[in-house]
C-alpha positions as CSV (number, residue, x, y, z in Angstrom):
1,X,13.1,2.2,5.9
2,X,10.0,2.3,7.6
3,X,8.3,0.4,5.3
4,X,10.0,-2.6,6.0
5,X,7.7,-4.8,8.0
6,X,10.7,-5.4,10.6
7,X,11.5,-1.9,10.8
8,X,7.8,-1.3,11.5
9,X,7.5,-3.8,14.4
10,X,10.9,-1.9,16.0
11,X,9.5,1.9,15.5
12,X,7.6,1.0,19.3
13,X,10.6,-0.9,20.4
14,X,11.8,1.8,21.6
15,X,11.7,1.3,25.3
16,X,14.4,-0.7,25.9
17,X,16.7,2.1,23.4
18,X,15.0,5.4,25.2
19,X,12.5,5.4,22.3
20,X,11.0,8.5,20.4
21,X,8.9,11.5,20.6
22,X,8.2,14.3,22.7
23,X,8.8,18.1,22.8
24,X,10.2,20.5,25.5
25,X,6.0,21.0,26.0
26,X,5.2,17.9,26.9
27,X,7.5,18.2,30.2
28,X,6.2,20.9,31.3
29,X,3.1,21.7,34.0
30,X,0.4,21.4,32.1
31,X,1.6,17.6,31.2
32,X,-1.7,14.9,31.2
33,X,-0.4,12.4,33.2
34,X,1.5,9.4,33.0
35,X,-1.3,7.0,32.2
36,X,-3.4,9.3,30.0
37,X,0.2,10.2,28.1
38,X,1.0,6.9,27.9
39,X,-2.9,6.6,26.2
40,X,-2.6,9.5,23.5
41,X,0.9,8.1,22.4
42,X,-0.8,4.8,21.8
43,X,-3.8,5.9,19.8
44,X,-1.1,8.7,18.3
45,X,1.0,5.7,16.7
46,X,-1.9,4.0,15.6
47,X,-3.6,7.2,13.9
48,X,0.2,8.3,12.7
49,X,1.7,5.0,11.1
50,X,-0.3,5.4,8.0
51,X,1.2,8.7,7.8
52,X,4.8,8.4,8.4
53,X,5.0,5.6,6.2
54,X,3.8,7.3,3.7
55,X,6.4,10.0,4.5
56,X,9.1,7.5,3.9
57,X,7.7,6.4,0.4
58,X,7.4,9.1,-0.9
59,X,10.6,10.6,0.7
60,X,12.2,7.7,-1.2
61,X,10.5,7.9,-4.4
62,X,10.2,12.2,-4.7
63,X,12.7,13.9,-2.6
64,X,16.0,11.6,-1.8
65,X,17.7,11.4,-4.9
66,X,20.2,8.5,-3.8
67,X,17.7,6.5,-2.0
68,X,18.0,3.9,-4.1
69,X,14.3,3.9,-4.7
70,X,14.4,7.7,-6.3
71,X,11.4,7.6,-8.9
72,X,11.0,11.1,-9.8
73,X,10.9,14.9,-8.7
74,X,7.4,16.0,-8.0
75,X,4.8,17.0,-10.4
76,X,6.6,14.6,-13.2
77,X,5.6,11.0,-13.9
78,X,7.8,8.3,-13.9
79,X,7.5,5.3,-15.8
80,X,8.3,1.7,-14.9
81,X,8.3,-0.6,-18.2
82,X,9.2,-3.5,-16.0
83,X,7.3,-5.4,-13.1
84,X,8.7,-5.2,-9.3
85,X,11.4,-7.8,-7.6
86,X,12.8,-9.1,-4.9
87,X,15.1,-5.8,-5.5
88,X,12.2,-3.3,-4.9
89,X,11.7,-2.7,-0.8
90,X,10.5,0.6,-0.7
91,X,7.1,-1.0,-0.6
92,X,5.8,-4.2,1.7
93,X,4.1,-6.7,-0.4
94,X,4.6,-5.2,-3.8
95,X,2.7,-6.0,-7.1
96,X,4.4,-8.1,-9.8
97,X,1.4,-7.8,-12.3
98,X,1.3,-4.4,-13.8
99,X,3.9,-1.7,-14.4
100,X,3.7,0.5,-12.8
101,X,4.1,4.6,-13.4
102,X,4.2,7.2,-10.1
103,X,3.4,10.7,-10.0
104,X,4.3,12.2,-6.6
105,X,1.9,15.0,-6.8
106,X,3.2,19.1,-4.7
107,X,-0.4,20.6,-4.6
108,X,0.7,23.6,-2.8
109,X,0.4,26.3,-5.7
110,X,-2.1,24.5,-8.4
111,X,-3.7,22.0,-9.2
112,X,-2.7,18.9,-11.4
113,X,-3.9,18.0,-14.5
114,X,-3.9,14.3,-15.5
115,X,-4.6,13.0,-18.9
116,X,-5.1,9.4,-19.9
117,X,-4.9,8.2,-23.7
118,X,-7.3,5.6,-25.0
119,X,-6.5,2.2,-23.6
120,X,-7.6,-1.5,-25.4
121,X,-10.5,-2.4,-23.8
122,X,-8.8,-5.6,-23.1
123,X,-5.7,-3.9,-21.3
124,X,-6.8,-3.8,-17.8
125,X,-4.9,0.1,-16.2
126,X,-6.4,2.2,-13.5
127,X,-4.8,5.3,-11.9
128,X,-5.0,5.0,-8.4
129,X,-5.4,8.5,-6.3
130,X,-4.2,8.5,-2.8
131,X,-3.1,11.0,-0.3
132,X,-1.1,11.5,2.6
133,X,-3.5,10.2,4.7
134,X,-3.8,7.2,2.8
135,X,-7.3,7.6,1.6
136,X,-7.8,6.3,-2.0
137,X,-10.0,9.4,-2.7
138,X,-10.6,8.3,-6.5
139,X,-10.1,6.6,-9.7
140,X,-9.5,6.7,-13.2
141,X,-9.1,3.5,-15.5
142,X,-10.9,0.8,-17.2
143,X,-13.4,-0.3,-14.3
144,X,-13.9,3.8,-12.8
145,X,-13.6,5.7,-15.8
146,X,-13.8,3.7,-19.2
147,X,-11.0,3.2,-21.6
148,X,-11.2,6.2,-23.5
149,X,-9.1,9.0,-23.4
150,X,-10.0,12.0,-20.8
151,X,-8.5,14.6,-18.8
152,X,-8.7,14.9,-14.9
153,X,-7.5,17.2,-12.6
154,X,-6.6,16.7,-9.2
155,X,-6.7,19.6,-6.2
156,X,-5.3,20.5,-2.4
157,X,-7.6,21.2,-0.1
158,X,-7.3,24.6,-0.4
159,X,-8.1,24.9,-3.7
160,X,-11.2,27.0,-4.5
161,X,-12.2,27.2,-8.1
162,X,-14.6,26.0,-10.8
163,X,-14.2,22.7,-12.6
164,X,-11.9,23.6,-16.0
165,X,-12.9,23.4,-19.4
166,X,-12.1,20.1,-20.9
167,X,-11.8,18.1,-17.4
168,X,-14.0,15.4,-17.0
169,X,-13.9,15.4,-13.1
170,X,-12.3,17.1,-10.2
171,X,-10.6,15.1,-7.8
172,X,-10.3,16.4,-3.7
173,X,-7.0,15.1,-2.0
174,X,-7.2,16.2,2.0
175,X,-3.4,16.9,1.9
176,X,-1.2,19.0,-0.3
177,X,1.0,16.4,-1.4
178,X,-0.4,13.3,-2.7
179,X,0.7,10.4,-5.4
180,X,-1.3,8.9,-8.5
181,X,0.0,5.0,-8.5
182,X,-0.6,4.0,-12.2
183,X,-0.9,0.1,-13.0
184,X,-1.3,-0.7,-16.8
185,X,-1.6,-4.9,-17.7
186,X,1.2,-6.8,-19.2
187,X,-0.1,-9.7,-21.0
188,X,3.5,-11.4,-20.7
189,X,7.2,-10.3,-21.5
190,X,6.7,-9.7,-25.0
191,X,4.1,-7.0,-24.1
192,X,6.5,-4.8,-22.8
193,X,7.1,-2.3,-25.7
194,X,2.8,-2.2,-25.8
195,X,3.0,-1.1,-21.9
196,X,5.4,1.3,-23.0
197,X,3.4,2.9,-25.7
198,X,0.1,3.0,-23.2
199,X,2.8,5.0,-20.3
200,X,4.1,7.2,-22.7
201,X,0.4,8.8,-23.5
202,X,-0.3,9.2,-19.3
203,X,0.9,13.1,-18.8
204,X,1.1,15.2,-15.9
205,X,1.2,19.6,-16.1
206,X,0.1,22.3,-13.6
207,X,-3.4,23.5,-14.2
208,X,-1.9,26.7,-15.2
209,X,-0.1,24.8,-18.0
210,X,-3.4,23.5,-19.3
211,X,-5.2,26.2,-19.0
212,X,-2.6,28.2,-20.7
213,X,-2.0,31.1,-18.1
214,X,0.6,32.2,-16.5
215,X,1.9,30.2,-13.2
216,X,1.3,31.1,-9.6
217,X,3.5,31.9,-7.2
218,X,5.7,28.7,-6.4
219,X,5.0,27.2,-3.1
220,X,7.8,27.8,0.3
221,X,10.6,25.4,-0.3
222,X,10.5,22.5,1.8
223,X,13.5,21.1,3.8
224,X,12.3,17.7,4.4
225,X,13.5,15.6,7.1
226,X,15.8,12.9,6.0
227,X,13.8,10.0,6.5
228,X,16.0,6.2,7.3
229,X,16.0,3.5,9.4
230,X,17.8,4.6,12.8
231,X,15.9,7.9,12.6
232,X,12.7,6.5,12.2
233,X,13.5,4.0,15.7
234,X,14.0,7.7,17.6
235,X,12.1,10.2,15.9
236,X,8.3,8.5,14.9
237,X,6.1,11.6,16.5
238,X,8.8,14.1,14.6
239,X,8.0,13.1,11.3
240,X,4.7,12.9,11.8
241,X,4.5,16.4,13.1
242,X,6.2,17.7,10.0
243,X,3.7,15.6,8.2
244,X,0.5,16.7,9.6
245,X,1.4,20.4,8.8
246,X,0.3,19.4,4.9
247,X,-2.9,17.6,6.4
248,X,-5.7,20.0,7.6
249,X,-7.4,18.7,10.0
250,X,-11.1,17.2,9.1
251,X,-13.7,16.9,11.2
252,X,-13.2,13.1,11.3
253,X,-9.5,14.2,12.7
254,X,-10.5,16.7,15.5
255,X,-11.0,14.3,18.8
256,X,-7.4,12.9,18.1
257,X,-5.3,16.0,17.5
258,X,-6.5,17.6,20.1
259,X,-4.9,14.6,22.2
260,X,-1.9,14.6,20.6
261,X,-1.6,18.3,21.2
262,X,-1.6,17.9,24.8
263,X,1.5,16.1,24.4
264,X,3.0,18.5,22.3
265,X,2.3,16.8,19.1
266,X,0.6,18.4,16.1
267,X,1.4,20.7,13.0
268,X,3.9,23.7,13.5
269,X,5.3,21.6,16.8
270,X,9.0,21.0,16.9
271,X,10.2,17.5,19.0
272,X,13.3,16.9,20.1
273,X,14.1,13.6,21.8
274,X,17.0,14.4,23.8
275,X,15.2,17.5,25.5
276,X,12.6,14.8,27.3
277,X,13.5,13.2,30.8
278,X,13.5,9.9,31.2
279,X,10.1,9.3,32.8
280,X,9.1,11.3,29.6
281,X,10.7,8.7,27.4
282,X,9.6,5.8,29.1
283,X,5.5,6.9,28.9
284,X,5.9,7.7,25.2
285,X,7.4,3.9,24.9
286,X,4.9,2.6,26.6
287,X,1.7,4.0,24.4
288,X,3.6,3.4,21.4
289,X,4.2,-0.3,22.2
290,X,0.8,-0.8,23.2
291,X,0.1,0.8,19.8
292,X,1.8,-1.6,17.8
293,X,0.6,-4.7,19.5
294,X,-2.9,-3.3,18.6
295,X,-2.0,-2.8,14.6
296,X,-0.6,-6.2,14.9
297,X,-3.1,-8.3,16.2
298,X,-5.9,-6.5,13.9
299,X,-3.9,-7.5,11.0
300,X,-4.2,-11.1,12.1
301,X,-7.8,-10.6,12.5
302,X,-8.7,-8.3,9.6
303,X,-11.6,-9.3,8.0
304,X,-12.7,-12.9,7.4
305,X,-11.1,-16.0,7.3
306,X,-12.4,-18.2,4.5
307,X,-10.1,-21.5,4.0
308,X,-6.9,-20.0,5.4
309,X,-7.1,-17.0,3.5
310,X,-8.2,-13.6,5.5
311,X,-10.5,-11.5,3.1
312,X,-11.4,-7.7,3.8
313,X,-11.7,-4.8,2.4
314,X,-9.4,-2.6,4.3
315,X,-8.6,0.7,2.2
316,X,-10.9,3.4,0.9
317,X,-11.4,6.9,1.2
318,X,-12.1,8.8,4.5
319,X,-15.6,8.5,4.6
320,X,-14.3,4.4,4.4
321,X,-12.1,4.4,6.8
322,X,-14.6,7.5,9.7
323,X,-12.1,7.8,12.4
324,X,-11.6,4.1,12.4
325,X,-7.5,4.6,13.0
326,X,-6.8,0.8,13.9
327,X,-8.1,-0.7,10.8
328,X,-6.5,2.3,8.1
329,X,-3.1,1.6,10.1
330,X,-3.7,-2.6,9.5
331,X,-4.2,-1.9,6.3
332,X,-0.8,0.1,5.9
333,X,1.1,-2.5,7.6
334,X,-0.2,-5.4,5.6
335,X,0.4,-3.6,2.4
336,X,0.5,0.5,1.8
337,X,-1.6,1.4,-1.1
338,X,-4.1,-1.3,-1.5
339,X,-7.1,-0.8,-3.7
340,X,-10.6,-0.1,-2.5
341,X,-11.9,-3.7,-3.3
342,X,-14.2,-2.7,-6.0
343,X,-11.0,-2.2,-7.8
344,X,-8.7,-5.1,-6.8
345,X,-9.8,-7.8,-4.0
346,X,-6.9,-9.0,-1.6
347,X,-7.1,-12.8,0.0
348,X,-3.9,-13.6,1.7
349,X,-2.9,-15.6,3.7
350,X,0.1,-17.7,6.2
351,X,-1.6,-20.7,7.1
352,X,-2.3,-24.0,5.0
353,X,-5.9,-25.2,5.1
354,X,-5.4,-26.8,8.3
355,X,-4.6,-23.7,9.7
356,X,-0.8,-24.5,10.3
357,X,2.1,-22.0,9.5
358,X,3.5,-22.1,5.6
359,X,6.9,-23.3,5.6
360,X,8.4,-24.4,2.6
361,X,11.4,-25.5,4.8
362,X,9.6,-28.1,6.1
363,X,6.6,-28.4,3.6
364,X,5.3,-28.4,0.0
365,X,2.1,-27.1,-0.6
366,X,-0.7,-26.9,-4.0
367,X,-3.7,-24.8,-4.6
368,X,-6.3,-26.1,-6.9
369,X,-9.0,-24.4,-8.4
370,X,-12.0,-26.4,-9.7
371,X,-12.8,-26.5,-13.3
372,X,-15.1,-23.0,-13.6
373,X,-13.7,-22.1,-10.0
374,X,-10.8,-19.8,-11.2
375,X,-11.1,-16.1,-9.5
376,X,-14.2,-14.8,-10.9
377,X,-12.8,-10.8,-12.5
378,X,-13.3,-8.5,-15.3
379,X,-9.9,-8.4,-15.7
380,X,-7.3,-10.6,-14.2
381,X,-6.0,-12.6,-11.3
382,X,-2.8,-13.5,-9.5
383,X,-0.9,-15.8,-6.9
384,X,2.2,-13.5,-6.0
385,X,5.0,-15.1,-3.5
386,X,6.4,-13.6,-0.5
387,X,9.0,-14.0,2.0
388,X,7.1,-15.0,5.5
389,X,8.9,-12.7,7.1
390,X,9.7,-9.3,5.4
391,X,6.7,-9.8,2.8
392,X,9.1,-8.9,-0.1
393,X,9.3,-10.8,-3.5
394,X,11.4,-13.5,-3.5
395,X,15.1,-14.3,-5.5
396,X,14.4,-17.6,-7.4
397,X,15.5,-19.4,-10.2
398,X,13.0,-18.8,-12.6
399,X,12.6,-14.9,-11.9
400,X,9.2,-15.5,-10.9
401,X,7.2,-13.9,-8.8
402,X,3.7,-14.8,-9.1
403,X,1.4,-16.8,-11.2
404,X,-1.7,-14.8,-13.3
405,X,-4.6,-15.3,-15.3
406,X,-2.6,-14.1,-18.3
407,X,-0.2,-17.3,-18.0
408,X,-2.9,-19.6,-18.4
409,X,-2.5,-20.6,-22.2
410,X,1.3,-21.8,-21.0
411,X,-0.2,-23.5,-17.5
412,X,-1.2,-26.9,-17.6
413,X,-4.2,-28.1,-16.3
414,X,-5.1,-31.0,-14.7
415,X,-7.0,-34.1,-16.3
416,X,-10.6,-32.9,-14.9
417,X,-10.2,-29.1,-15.7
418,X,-9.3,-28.1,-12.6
419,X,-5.8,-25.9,-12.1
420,X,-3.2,-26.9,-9.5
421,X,-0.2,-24.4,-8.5
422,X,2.8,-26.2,-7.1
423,X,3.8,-24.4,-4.4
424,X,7.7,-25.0,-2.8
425,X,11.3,-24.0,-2.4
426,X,12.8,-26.3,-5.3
427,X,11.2,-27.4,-8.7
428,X,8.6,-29.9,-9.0
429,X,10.0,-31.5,-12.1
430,X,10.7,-30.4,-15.4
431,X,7.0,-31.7,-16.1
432,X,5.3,-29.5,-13.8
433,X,7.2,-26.0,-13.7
434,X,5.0,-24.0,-16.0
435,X,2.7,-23.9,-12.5
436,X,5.0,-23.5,-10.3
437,X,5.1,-21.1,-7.9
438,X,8.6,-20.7,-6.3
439,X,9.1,-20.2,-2.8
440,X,11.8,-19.1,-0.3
441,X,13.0,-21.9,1.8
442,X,11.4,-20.4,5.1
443,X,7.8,-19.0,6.0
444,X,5.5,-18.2,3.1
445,X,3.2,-15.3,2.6
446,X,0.6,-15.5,-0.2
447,X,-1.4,-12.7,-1.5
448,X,-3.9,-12.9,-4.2
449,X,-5.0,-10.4,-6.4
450,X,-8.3,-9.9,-7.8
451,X,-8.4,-6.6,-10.4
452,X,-11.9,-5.7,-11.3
453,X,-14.0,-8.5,-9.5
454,X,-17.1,-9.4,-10.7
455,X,-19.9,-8.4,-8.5
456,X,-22.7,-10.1,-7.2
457,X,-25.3,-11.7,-8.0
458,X,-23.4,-13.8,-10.1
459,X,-19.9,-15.8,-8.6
460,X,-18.1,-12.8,-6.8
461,X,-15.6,-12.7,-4.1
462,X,-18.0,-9.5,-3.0
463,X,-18.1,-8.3,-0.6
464,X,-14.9,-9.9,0.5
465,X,-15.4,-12.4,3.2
466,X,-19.4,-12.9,2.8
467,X,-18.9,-13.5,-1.2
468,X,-20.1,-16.8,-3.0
469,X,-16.4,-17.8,-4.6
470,X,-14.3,-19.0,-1.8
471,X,-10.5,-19.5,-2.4
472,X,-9.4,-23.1,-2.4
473,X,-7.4,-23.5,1.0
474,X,-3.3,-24.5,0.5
475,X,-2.8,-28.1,0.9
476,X,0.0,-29.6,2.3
477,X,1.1,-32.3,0.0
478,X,4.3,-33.3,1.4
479,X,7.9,-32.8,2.8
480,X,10.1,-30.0,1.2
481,X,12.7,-31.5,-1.4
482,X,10.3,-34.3,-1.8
């Protein structure tokens, strides 16, 4: 699906297979041109990517029942008491720390309400609120909201109406449909059946529900557009036409859609491919290739680089983002439903500290952090392992994914305090595999994640890139199998 980073470099490879996008409008008289058309497909791929992939996530999780990735229906919660694996790829660079629970939210005909039970203090959880535009447009949990128990309710942007009795805040998404991504801590396997108890007190009902009345009128039933690989190569601009029809435009929006409508692209629009002549074809290809080189060199350049790692804060809500298309679609692409990085700071990285490509076919690697130079958080930290390539988790013997704070008392450290992480495709010794960190036999992709960061003036990784702790860079330390 589109979320699969290979799948989302071929979406603009389309001009060698008489790629996507266009409607019966678009070849008629009052066309732009080829170069400008070929300009308004490029920025639309860059302002629609977010979107679309989106689309396919939540198509996998909400609608498609046999996806293989089916969660739940909308406007019901469902509960993960396990961590993500090399088996989940509905997501790119998934997280490995926290279950998680998903509530794929219809906001059509009511509101939602959300309530949270009282968490431990200690039990790091946050509900993460973000909508089809990819804006994280708020947040309840330990560092936003506290850990006592509350009740929220999140609206469309139709909604008019005052604030409920009971509700502690009103949340605003800018589409109609939008998901609640829940992550609760696990201290370690034994935990589980804690998790459980904390998921089963997060609950989900219509406002009419809560407010005891009876229901509106349901919302029009959808019949969404089956959402897969090969359809996703030819069809890019269709979805997101269907997509922007639950997106009213904002302000921040109106210089770009009224671009992509002189192309034929924008909400109540209909595309279909095979309807466009070739010359058609062949300009949308072009400003959709152009599009993706863009989104892939500013995920190279994202940010800062501090020791090999790049360090930005790419995701937030709209007033975050202000029209800057380029850097919300970079943020997708390196990872769909980041945290704002109040919430959860994001070093990663593909280079060692000498700036050469991780290889654990070739190379072993370590990362050592001082004595009093762990990642500086309120909560927790992690070293989570990816394949170079497809930035999925990775099979491995020890069904481990990542390395966290929480696995510290089990860690060894080193003689002086400080905390090495052993790095490569096969184990270091029997001696030494508490800390390691297992890697495919191939290119490496390393993400840390900081939940709850401590903020300045004290040791912060804030803001990211300019903060005073700096993340040790990876060092080579050898030939793989060594």
């Amino acid at each position: 699906m589109l979320t699969k980073r290979e799948l989302l470099h071929s979406a603009a490879w389309l001009a060698a297979a008489g790629l996507p996008c266009g409607s019966a409008a678009f070849a008629q008289t009052a066309r732009p041109g080829i170069v400008k058309a070929a300009e308004i497909a490029e920025a639309g791929f860059i302002y629609g990517l977010p979107i679309v992939m989106n689309y396919g996530v939540m198509y996998e999780y909400a609608v498609d029942r046999n996806s293989g990735q089916f969660k739940a229906p909308f406007n019901q919660i469902a509960n993960e008491a396990r961590v993500f694996t090399y088996k989940d790829t509905a997501i790119v660079t998934p997280n490995s720390d926290t279950p998680y629970s998903f509530l794929w939210m219809d906001l059509r005909a009511e509101p939602t309400v959300l309530s949270v039970p009282a968490v431990d203090p200690k039990r790091y959880y946050s509900v993460m609120l973000c909508d089809g535009n990819t804006y994280n447009f708020g947040y309840i949990g330990s560092r936003a909201t506290g850990s006592e128990a509350g009740v929220y309710m999140v609206a469309g942007p139709d909604w008019k109406g005052e604030t409920p009795p009971g509700v502690r805040k009103v949340f605003r998404s800018s589409t109609q449909f939008a998901v609640a991504g829940y992550r609760t801590q696990l201290f370690n396997p034994a935990d589980m059946d804690n998790v459980k108890k904390v998921q089963a007190g997060y609950t989900a009902q219509p406002l009419s529900a809560y407010l005891r009345q009876p229901a509106p009128p349901a919302a029009a039933k959808i019949d969404f557009p089956k959402f897969d690989k090969k359809l996703v190569k030819t069809n890019f601009f269709e979805y997101l036409d269907f997509a922007l029809q639950f997106a009213p435009a904002q302000a921040v929006d109106k210089d770009i859609r009224e671009k992509l409508a002189l192309i034929g692209i924008g909400p109540g629009k209909s595309f279909n491919f095979k309807d466009l002549s070739l010359k058609d074809k062949l300009e949308i290809a072009v400003g959709m290739k152009a599009g993706q080189r863009k989104v892939d060199e500013k995920t190279k350049t994202i940010g800062k680089d501090v020791n090999g790692w790049r360090l930005a804060s790419a995701f937030g809500d709209s007033a975050f983002y202000n029209g800057d298309w380029l850097l919300r679609a970079a943020a997708a692409t390196m990872g769909i439903y980041g945290n704002d990085a109040v919430e959860a700071a994001y070093p990663v990285t593909k280079i060692d500290a000498d700036g050469k490509p991780l290889d654990c076919a070739k190379a072993n690697y370590t990362i050592t952090f001082p004595a009093g130079q762990q990642p500086p958080v309120n909560a927790f930290w992690s070293v989570t392992m990816y394949d170079g390539k497809t930035q999925f988790l990775v099979k491995n013997p020890l069904d481990r994914y990542l390395i966290n704070s929480p696995m510290l008392p089990g860690m060894k450290l080193d003689p002086d305090g400080s905390l090495t992480i052993y790095i490569q495709a096969k184990s270091p010794g029997k001696d030494k595999e508490s800390n390691w960190l297992p890697a495919p036999a191939g290119p490496v992709y390393l993400a840390m994640r900081l939940y709850w960061p401590k903020e300045p003036p004290g040791l912060s990784v804030l803001p990211p890139g300019d903060g005073s702790w700096r993340p040790p860079g990876v060092k080579r330390v050898g030939a793989a199998g060594a």
